[in-house]
C-alpha positions in Angstrom: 131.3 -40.3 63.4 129.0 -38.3 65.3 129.2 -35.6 68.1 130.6 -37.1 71.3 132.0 -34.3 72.8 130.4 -32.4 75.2 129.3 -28.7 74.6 126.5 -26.4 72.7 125.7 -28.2 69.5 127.4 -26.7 66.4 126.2 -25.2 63.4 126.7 -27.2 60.1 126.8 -24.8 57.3 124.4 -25.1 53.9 121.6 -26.5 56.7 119.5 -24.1 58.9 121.1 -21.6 58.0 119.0 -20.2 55.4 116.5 -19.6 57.8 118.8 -17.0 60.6 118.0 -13.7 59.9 119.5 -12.2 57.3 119.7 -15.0 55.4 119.0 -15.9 51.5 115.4 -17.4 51.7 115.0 -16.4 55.1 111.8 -17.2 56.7 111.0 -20.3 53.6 111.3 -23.4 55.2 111.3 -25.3 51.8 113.5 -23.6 50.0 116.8 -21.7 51.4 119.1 -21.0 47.6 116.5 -17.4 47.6 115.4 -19.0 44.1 111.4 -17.8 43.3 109.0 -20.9 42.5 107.9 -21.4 39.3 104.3 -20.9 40.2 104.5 -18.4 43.2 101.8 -18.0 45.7 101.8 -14.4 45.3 101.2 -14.7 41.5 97.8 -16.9 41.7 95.0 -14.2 41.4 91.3 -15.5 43.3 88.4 -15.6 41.0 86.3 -12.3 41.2 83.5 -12.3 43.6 80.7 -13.8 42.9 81.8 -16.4 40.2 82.5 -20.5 40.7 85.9 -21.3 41.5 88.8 -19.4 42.7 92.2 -20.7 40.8 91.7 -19.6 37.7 89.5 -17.5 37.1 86.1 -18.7 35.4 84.0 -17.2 32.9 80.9 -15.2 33.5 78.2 -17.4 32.1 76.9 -18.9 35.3 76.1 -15.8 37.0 74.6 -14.5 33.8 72.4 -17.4 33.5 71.3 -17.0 36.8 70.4 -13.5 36.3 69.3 -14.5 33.2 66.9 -17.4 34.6 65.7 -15.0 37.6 64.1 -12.3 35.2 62.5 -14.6 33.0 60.9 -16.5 35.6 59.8 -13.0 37.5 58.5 -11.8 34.0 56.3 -15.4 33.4 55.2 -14.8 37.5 53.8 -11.5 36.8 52.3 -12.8 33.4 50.7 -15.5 35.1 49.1 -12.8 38.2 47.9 -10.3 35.4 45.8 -13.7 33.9 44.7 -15.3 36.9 43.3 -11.6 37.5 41.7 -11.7 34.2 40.5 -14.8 34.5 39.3 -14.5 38.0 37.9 -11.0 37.5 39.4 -9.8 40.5 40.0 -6.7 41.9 43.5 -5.7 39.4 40.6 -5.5 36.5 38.5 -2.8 38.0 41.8 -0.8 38.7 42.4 -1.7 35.0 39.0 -0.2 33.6 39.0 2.7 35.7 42.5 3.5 34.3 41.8 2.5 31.0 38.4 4.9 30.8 40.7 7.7 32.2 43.0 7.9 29.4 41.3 6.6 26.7 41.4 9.9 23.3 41.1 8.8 20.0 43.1 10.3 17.7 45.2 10.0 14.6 48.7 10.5 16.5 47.1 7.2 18.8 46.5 5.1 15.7 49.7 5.9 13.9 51.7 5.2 17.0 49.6 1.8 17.5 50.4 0.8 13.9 54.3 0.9 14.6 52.8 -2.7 16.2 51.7 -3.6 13.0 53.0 -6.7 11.0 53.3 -4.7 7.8 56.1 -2.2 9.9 57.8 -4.0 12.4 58.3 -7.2 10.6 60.2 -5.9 7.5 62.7 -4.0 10.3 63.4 -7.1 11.8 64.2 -9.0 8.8 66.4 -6.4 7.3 68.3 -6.7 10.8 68.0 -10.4 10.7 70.1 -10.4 7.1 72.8 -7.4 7.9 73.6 -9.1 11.2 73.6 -12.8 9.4 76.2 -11.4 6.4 78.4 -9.8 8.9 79.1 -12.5 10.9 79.6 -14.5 8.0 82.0 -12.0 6.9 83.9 -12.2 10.1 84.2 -16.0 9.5 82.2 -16.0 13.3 81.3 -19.9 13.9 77.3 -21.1 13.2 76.5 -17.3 12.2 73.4 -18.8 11.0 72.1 -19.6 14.2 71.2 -15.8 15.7 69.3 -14.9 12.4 67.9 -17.9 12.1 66.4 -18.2 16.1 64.9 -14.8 15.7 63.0 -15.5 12.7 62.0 -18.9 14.4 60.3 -16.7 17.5 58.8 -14.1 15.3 56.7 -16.6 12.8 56.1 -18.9 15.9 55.0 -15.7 18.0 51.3 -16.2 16.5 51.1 -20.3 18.0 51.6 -18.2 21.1 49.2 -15.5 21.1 46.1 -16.6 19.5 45.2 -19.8 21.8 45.9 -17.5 24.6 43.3 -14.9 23.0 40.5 -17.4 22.1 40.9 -19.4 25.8 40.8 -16.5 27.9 38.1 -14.2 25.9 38.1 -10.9 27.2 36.2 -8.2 25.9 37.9 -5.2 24.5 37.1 -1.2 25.7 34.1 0.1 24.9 35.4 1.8 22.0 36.2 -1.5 20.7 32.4 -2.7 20.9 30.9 -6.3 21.3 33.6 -8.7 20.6 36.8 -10.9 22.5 39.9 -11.8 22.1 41.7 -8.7 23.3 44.2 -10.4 26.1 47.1 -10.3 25.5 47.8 -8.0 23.3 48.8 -9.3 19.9 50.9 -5.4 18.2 52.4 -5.3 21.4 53.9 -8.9 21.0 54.5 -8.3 17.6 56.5 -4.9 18.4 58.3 -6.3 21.2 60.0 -9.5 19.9 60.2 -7.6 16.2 62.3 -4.4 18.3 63.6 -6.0 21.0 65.2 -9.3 18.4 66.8 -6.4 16.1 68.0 -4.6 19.2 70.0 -7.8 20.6 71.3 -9.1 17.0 72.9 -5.2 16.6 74.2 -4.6 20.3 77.4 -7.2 19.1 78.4 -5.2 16.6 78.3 -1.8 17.7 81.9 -0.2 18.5 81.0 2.7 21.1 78.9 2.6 24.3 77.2 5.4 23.2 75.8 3.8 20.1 74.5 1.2 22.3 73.2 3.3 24.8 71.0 5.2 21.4 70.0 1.5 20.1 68.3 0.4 23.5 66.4 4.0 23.7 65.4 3.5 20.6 63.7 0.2 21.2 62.1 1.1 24.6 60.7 4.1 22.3 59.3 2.6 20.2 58.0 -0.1 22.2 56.1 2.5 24.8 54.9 4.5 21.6 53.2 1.0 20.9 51.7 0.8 24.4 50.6 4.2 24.3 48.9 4.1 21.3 47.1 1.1 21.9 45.6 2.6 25.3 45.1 5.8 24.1 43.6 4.5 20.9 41.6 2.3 23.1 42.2 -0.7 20.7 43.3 -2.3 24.1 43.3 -2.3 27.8 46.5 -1.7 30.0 46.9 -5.1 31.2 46.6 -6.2 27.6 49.8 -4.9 27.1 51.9 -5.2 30.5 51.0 -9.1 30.0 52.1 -8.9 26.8 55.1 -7.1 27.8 55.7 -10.1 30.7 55.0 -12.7 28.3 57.6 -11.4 24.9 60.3 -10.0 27.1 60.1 -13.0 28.8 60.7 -15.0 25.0 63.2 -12.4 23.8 65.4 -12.3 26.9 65.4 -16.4 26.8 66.6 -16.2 22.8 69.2 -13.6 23.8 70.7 -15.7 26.5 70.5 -18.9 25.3 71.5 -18.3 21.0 72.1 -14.9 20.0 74.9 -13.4 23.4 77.0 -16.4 23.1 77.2 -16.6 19.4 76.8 -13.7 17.7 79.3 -11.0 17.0 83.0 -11.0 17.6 83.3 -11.7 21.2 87.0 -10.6 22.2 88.2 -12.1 24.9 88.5 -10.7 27.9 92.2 -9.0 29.6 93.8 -10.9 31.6 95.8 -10.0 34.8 99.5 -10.0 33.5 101.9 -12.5 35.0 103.6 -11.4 38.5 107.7 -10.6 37.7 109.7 -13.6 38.7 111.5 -12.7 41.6 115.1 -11.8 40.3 118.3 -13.6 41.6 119.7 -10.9 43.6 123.6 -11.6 43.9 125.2 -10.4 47.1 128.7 -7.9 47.2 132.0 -9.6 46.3 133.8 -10.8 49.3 130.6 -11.8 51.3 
């Protein structure tokens, strides 16, 4: 039977009053035994900023291949100004000669650097780094190892199919040191130096323990890579924007290769720490007697 009698309505324990004050699970509306859920709120970390999703967290690869995507396609625009310019003789190639007769000293520490661009030197480093980064990842039992060393050799013996069309459709004389002759744009030693150097530099960054290592590695490559650009100019075997569109053009490949084959592939690829889980909320017992 119900409440007939007249007064203030009672309170029925085991109802509302879990949430009085002072209560076990005060202040919860759906649950009053003080019991933590299984999956608390508290516990459910947001994804970091900047990434897709919130609950869980996702991996970095679309934000990398946006970055990824965004310097490629600034490295092809600036490529395709520097040979519109060219093509166009426009006002970037008088800047270019004026430069170019400005720096221009031949000597033998110019034509050694410029050979570093050479076939005969920068192709043999790239293939001993194609076969010690393609047995250690065999050795680490790392899945398709085969691929990495594989796409880098691919780039370098296709990096010719590249080059020389561009050279024999665009025709441009070399410096005056050079004498009567074309084919100078883009620059075919600084292609060859930058996807032979900048290939070997990717395939080893995996497998190198310390920061510091990987820190040398990359100076090493940009050295060696400027050495080539300076030669070249100084030598005055070509002009600068022979090698800045070269530059554009190779990074452009290399950075593609890198993103696409050898970062997600190659090397042992730990994953990353994850938050630990929240403490489950511990079911406090109250003093005897109460």
């Amino acid at each position: 039977m119900g409440d007939t009698g007249f007064g203030p309505p009672q309170l029925r324990p085991g109802r509302a009053l879990a949430h009085t004050p002072g209560a076990a699970g005060s202040g919860s509306p759906h649950r009053s035994d003080g019991r933590s859920s299984q999956t608390p709120r508290d516990g459910r970390r947001p994804g970091p900023v900047g990434r897709f999703g919130t609950t869980p967290p996702v991996p970095k690869r679309p934000t990398f291949l946006c970055l990824l995507s965004g310097a490629v396609g600034a490295l092809l625009a600036l490529f395709g100004l520097i040979t519109w310019q060219v093509v166009a003789d426009g006002p970037l190639l008088r800047v270019d000669e004026r430069l170019s007769n400005a720096v221009v000293r031949p000597s033998r520490w110019s034509e050694l650097l410029a050979d570093l661009g050479n076939v005969q030197v920068a192709v043999p480093v790239l293939v001993l780094v194609l076969l010690y980064t393609g047995r250690r990842a065999r050795a680490a039992g790392t899945d398709r190892w085969w691929l990495p060393p594989l796409a880098g050799a691919a780039l370098m013996t296709l990096l010719p199919a590249v080059i020389v069309p561009l050279k024999e459709l665009i025709a441009r004389p070399g410096p005056p040191v050079m004498g009567p002759g074309t084919g100078f744009y883009p620059s075919g030693h600084t292609a060859t130096a930058t996807v032979a150097y900048g290939t070997a530099t990717l395939l080893l960054l995996p497998w190198l323990r310390t920061a510091a290592a990987r820190r040398t590695l990359v100076a090493v490559c940009a050295a060696a890579n400027l050495a080539v650009a300076l030669g070249l100019i100084r030598r005055g075997y070509h002009w600068p924007l022979d090698v800045l569109a070269s530059w554009c053009l190779c990074w452009s490949l290399v950075l593609a290769l890198w993103g696409l084959v050898i970062r997600p592939r190659s090397g042992p690829h730990p994953l990353p720490p994850q938050d630990p889980p929240p403490p489950r909320a511990s079911r406090v017992r109250g003093a005897p007697g109460r």
